[in-house]
N, C-alpha and C positions, 0 to 999 in steps of 0.2 A: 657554594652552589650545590644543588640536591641532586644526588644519584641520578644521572637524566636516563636508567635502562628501563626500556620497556618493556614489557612482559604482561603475556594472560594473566587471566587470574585464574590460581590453580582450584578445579575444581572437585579434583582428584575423591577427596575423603565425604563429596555431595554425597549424598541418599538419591537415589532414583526416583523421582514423583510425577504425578502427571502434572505437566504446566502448561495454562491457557492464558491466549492475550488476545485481545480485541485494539483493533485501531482502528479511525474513523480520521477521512477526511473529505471535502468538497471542492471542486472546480465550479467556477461562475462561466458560467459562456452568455452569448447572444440568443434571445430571443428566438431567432431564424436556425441556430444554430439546432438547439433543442426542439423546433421542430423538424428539422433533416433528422435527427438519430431517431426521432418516434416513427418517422415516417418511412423508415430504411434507404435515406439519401444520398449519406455520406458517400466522397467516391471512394476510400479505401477500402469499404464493408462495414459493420456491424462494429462500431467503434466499445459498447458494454462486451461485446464476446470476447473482442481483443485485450481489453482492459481485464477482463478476468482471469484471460490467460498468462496475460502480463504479472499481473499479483501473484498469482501462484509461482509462476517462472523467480520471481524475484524472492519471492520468499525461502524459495530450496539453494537458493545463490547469496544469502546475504551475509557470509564467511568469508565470501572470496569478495566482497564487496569491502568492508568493514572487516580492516586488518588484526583487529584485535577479537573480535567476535569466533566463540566455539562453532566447528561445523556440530549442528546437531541433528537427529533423527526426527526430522516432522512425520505425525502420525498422521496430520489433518489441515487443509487449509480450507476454510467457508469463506466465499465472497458475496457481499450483497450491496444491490445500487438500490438507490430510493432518486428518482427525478421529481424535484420540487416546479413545477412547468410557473408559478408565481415570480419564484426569485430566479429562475433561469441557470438551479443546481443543481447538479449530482452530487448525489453523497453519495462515499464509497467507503464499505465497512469490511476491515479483514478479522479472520478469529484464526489463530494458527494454536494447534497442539502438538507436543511433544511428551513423551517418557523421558526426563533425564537427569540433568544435575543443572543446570542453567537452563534461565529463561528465555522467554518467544517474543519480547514485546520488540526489538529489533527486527526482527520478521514479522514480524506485521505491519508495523511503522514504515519497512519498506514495500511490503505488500501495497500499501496503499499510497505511496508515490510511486512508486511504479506505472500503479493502474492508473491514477488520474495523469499522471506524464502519456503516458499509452491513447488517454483521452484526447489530450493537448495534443497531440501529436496527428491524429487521424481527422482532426476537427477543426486547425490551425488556420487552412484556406475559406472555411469558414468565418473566422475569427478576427481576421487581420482589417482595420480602417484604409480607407481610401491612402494612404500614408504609408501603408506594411506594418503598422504599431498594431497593438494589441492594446486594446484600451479597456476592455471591460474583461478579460479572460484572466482569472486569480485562481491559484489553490492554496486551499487555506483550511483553518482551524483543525491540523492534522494533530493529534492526538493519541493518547493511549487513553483506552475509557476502562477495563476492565483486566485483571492481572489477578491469577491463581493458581495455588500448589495446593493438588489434592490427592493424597495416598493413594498408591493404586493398590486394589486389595485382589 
């Protein structure tokens, strides 16, 4: 059997660069649903402002989240929602930057469960069938689209 010890990875002897990550993902909700959030219905409040707050919140915590993961110095977190009112989705886009020696795509990946859970969360009573199921509410195609180390001069 193979060493089971766990351990960071030493990043010790990294070069300090700037490093940017982008992740993208989308929530499906109900028709009715998307229009309460356009319409400022919802009874929690403003379920995108919460969501944005949510992302960023998660992104400065995803050390203590992810036991293996460096605490690192975010310089920058961008959030952006795009409402598709056809397919009845948000998309939620995070871009997190750092100066360091390890990368951000971890922070942003949770950036944007975060927010779309944050979504889920304030939107749910909306969401739920005559039953309490949730029949049409998914998040999905959460992704890393974008990942770069660029000297800082």
């Amino acid at each position: 059997m193979k060493d089971s010890k766990i351990s960071m990875v030493d990043v010790t002897g990294k070069e300090d660069v700037l490093r940017v990550a982008t992740a993208i993902g989308t929530i499906k909700l109900r028709k009715q649903t998307i229009e309460a959030i356009r319409r400022g219905e919802v009874k929690k409040g403003d379920p995108l402002v919460n969501a944005r707050y949510a992302a960023i919140n998660a992104v400065k915590h995803t050390s203590s989240l992810i036991f293996l993961a460096h605490p690192i110095p975010i310089t920058n977190v961008d959030v952006e929602f795009d409402i598709n009112d056809e397919k009845c989705e948000i998309s939620l886009q995070v871009t997190v930057k750092s100066i360091g020696k390890t990368g951000v795509e971890l922070e942003a990946l949770n950036g944007v469960m975060i927010g779309l859970l944050s979504i889920w969360d304030m939107c749910k009573y909306l969401e739920k069938d005559d039953k309490g199921q949730y029949t049409e509410t998914e998040i999905k195609g959460v992704k890393v689209i974008r990942k770069e180390k660029l000297k800082v001069t």
